[in-house]
MISE-445177 format. One record per residue: residue number from 1; x, y, z of N, C-alpha, C in turn; residue in one letter. Coordinates in steps of 0.02 Angstrom, whole numbers, plus 50000, padded with zeros to 5 digits. Each point is the difference from the previous one (the first is absolute). Example, Ala and Ser with C-alpha at 12.3 -4.5 7.8 and 13.67 -1.06 7.14 Angstrom:
2
  seq   n_xx   n_yy   n_zz  ca_xx  ca_yy  ca_zz   c_xx   c_yy   c_zz  type
    1  50660  49716  50390  49955  50059  50000  50045  50060  50000     A
    2  49982  50053  49964  50042  50059  50003  49961  50055  50037     S
! end
This chain:
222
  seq   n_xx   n_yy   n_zz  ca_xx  ca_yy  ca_zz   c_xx   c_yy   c_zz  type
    1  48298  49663  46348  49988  50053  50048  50066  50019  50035     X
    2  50008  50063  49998  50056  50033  50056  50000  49978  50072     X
    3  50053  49966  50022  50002  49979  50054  50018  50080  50059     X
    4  49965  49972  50036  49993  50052  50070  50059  49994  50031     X
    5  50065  50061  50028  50045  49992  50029  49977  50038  50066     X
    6  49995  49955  50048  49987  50013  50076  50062  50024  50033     X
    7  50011  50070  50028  50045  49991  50056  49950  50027  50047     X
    8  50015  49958  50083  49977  50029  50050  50020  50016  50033     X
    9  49994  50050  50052  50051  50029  50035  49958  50031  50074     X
   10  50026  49964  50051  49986  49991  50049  49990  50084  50023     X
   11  49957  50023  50024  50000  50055  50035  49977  50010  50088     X
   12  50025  50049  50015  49988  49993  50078  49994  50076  50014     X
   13  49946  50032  50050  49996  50036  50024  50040  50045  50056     X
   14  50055  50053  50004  50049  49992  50059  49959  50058  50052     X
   15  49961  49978  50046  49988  50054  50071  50050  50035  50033     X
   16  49988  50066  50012  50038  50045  50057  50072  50005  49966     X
   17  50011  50005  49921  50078  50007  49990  50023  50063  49986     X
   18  50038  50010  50058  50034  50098  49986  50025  50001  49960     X
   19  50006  50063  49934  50024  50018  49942  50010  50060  50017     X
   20  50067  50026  50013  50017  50075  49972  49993  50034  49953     X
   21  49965  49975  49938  50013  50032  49964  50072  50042  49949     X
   22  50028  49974  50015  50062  50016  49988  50014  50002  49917     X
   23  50045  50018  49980  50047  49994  49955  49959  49976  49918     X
   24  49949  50036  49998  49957  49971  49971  50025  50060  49924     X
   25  49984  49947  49940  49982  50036  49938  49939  49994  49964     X
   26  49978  50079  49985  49946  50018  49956  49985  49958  49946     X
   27  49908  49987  49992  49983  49965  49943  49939  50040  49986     X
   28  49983  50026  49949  49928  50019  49979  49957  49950  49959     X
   29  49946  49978  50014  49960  49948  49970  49932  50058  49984     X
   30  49984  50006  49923  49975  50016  49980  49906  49956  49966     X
   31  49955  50034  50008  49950  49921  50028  49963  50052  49979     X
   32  49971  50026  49918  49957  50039  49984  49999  50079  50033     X
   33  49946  50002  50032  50015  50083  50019  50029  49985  50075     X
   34  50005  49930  50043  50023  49999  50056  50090  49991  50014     X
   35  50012  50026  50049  50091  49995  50019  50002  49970  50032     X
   36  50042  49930  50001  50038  49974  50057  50079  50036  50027     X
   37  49994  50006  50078  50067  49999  50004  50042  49923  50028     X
   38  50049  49978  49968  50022  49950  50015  50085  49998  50040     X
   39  50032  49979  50052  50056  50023  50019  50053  49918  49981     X
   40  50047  49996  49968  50022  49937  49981  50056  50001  50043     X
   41  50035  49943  50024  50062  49999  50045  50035  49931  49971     X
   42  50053  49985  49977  50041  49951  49966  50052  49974  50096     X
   43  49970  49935  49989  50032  49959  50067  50089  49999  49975     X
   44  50042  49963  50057  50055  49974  49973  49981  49940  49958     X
   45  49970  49986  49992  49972  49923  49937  49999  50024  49949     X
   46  49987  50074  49978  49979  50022  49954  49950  50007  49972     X
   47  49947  49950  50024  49921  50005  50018  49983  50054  50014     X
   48  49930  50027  49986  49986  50056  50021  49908  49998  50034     X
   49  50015  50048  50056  49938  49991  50039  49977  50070  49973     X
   50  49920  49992  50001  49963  50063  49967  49936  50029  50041     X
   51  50008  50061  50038  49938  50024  50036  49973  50059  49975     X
   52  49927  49951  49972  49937  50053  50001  49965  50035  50016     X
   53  50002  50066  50006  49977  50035  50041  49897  50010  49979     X
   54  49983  49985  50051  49917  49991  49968  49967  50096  50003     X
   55  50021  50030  50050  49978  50064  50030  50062  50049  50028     X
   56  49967  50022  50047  50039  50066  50027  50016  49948  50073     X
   57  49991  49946  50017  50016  49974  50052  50029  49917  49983     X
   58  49960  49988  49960  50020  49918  49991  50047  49964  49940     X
   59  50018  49969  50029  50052  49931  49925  49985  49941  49995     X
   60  50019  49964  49958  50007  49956  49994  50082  49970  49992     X
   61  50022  49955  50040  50087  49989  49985  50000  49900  49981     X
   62  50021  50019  49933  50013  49915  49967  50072  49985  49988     X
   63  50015  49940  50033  50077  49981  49975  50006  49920  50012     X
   64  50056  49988  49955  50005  49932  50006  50054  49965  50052     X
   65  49979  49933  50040  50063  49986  50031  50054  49952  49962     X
   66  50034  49960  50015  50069  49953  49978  49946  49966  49970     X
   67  49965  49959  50031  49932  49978  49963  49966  50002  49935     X
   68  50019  50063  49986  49950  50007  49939  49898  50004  50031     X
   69  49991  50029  50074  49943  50004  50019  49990  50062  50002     X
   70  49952  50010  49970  49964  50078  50023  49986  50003  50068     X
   71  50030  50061  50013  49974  50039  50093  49969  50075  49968     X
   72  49951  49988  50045  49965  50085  50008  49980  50024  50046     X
   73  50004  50072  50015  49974  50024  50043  49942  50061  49990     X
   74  49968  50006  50023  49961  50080  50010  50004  50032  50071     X
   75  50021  50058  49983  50018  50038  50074  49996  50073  49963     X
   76  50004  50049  50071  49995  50064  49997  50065  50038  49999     X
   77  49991  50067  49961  50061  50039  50011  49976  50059  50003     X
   78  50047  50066  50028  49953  50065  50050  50069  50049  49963     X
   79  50024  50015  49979  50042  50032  49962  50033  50003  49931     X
   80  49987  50073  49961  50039  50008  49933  50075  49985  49986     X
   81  49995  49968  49938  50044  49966  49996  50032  50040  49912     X
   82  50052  49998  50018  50041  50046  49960  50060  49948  49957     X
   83  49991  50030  49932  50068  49970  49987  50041  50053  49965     X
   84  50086  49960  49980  50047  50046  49979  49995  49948  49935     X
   85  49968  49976  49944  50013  49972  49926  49926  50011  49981     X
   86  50019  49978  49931  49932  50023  49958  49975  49942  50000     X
   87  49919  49973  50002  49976  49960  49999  49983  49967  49935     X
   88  50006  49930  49987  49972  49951  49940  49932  50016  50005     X
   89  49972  50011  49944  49934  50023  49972  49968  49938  49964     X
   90  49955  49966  50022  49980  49938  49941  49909  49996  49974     X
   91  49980  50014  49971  49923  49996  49976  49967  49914  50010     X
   92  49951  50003  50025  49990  49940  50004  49955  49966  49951     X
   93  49982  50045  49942  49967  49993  49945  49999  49922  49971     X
   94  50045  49989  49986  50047  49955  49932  49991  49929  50057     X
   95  50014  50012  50068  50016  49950  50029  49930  49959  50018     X
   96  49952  50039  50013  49925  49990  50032  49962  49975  49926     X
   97  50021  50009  49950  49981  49975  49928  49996  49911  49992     X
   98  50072  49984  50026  50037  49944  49988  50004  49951  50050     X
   99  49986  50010  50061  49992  49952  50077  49956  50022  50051     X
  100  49957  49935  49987  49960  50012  50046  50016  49958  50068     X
  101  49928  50009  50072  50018  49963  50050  49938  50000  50026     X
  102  50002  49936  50044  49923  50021  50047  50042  49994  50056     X
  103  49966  49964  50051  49981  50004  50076  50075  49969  50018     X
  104  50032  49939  49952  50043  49954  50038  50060  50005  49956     X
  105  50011  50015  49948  50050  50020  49933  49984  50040  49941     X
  106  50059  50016  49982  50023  50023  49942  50011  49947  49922     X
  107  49962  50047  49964  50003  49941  49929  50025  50064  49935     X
  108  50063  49962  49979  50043  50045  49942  50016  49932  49931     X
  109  49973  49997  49939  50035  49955  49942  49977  49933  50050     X
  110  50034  49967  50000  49983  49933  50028  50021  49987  50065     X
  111  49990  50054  50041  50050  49978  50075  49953  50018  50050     X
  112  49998  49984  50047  49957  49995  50068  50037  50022  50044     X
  113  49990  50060  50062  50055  50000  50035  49942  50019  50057     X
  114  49984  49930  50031  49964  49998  50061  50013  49990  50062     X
  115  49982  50040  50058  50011  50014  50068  49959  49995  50050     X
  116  50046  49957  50031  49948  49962  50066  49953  50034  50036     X
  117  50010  50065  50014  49937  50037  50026  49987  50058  49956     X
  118  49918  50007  49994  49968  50042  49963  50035  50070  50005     X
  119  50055  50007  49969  50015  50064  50030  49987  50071  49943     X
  120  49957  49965  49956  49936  50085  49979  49961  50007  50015     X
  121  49989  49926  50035  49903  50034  50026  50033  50029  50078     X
  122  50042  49989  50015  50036  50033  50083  50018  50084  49983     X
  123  50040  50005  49936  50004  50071  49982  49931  50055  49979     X
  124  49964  49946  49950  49946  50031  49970  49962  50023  50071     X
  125  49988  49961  50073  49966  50038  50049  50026  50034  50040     X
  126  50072  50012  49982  50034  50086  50024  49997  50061  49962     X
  127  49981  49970  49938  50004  50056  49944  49989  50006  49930     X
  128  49947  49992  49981  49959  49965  49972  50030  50031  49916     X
  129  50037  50023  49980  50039  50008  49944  50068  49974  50001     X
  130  50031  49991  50031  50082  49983  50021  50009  49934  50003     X
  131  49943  49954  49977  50013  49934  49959  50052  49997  49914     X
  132  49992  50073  49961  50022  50014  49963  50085  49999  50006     X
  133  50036  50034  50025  50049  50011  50019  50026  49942  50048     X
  134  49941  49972  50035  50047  49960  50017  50015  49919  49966     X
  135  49960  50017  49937  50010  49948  49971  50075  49996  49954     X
  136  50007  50039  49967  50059  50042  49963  50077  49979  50054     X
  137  49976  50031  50083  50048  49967  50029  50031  49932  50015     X
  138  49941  49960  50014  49995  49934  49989  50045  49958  49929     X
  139  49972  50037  49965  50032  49968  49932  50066  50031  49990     X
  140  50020  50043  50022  50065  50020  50006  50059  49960  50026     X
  141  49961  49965  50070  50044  49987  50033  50004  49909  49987     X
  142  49945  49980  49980  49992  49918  49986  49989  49984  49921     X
  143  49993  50051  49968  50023  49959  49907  50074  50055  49987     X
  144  50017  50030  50021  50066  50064  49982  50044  49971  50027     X
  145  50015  50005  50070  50039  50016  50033  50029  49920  50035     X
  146  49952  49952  50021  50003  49966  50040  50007  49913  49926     X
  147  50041  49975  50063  50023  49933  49945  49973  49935  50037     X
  148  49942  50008  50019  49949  49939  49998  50023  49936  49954     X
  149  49987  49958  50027  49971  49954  49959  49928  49995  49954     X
  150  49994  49970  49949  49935  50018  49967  49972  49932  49991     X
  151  49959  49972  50018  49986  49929  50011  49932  50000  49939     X
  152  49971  49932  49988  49959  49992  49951  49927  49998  50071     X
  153  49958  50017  49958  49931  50001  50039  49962  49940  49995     X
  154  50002  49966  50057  49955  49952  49992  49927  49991  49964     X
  155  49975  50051  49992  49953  50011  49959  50005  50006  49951     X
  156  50061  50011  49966  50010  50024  49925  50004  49913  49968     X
  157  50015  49951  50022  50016  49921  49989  49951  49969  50008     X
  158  49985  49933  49959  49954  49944  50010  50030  49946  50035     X
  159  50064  49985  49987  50016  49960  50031  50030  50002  50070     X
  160  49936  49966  50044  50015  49985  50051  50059  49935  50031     X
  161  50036  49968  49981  50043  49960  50009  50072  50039  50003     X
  162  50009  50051  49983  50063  50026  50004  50017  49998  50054     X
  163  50060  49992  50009  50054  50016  50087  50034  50048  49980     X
  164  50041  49982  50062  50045  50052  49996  50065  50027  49935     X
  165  50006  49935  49955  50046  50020  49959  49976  50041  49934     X
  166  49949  50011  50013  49963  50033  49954  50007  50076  50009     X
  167  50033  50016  50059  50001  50059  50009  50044  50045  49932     X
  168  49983  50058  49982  50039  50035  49971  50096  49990  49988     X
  169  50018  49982  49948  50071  50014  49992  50032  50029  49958     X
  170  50080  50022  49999  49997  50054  49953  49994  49995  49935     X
  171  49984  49921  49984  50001  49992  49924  49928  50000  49973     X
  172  49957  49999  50045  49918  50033  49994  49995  50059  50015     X
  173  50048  50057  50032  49962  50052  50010  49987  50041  49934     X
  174  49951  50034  49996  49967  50031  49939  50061  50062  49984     X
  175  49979  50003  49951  50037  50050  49975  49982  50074  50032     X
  176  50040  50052  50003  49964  50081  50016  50063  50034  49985     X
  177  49924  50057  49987  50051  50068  49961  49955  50060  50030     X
  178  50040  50071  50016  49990  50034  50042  49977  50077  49935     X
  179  49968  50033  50022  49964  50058  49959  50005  50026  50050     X
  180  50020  50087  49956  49992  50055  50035  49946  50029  49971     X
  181  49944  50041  50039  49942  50016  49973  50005  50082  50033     X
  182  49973  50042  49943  50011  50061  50024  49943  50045  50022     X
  183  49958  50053  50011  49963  50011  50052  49940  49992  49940     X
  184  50012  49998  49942  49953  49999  49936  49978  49927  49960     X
  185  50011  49967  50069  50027  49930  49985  49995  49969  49941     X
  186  50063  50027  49986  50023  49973  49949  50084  49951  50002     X
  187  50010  49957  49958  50043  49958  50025  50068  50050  49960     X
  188  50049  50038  50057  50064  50023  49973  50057  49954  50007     X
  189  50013  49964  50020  50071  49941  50002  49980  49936  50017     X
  190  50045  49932  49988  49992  49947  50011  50053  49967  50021     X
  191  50016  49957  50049  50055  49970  50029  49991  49933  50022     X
  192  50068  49947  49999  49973  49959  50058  50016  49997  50063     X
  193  49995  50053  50050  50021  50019  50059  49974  50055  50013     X
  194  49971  50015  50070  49996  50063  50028  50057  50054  50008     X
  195  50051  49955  50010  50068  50055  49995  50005  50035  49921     X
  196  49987  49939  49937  50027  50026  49941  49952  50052  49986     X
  197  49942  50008  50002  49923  50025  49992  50038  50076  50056     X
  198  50017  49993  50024  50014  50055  50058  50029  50052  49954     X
  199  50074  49968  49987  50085  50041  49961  49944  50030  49920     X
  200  49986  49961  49984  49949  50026  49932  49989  50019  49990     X
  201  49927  50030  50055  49974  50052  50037  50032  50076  50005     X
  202  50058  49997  50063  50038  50035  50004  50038  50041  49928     X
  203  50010  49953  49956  50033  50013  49944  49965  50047  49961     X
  204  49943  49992  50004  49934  50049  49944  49986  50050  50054     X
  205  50029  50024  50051  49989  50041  50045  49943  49999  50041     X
  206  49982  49957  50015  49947  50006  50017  50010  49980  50072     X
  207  49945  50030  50054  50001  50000  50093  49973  49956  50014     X
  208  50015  49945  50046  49964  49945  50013  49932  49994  50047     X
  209  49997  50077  50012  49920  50021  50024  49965  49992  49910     X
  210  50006  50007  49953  49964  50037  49938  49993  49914  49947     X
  211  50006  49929  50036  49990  49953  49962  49981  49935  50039     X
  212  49970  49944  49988  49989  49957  50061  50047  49921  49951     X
  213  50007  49976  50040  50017  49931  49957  49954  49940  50008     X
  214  49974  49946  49968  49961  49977  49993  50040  49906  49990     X
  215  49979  49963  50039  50045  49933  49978  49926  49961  49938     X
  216  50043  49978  49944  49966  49969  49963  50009  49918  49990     X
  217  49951  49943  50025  50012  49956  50010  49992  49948  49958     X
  218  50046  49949  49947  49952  49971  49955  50028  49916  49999     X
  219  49965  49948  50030  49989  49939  50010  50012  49976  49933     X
  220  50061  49945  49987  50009  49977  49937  49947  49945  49997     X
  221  49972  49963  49951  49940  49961  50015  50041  49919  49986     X
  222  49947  49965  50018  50049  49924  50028  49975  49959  49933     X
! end
């Protein structure tokens, strides 16, 4: 059996936090006949925080700290918001095919990426479609972007006697290879890196709104 790779990742709710809004870049999330608008902002970390706009008044704003913890907020905003660049366009077709989530995580190939507070059943009762999108974000920012640790799941093992040296090392970590999948999902390039999978990409001309990448995980057996 495929062992379960658990990461968890602490999340916390942030009250009363002012956001200007500022300096924000366009994202279109495409979700059948529905539109998200999404506004992305890249920190000095290079991390990037992402706010969902649910309506004509409300968001959602997710970002990570030094931590590696999810913070969110939901708050209001009372003015149009304009930009000067063209916005990333992404279908959420291909992606909603391939990962699912309930109430407490996200499940993609063999990986778990679970969070301390229910935070779709907290979205799903602001807005009862925008679990979609914000799942897409989620996975953006904690299997893409973010360099977690990926720990083995206690559940995935029988043996209870293990300690601590049992933990993951680099001469056990599994092998992975990265796919670019295109909106027809179909598999167009293969790499072992998100960077190499990127240049590839780029190379066949293609917009990095118009393909998703996919990590493929495969456990050598003992």
């Amino acid at each position: 059996m495929t062992e379960i790779k658990n990461v968890k990742i602490k999340t916390y709710y942030v009250s009363h936090h002012y956001d200007g809004l500022s300096r924000l870049s366009p994202l279109i999330l495409l979700d059948g006949e529905k539109v998200w608008n999404v506004g992305q902002k890249k920190k000095i970390s290079g991390t990037k925080m992402y706010y969902l706009f649910l309506d004509y008044s409300k968001y959602i704003k997710l970002w990570r700290d030094s931590k590696n913890n999810l913070l969110f907020t939901i708050d209001n905003f009372d003015s149009l918001m304009f930009f000067d660049e063209e916005p990333d366009v992404f279908s959420l077709d291909v992606f909603l095919r391939v990962v699912q989530w309930d109430e407490e995580a996200l499940y993609s190939n063999d990986k778990k990426i679970e969070f301390t507070i229910p935070i779709f059943n907290i979205v799903q009762r602001v807005s009862t479609w925008a679990t979609h999108p914000l799942a897409f974000l989620l996975y953006q920012m904690f299997a893409y972007e973010s360099s977690a640790p990926i720990y083995t799941s206690p559940s995935a093992s029988t043996d209870t006697s293990a300690d601590s040296s049992a933990e993951p090392t680099n001469s056990q970590e599994p092998a992975r290879k990265y796919l670019a999948i295109d909106e027809n999902r179909n598999i167009v390039a293969e790499g072992n890196s998100w960077e190499e999978v990127e240049e590839i990409m780029e190379k066949k001309g293609y917009k990095r709104s118009q393909y998703d990448i996919l990590t493929v995980v495969k456990q050598e057996k003992r």
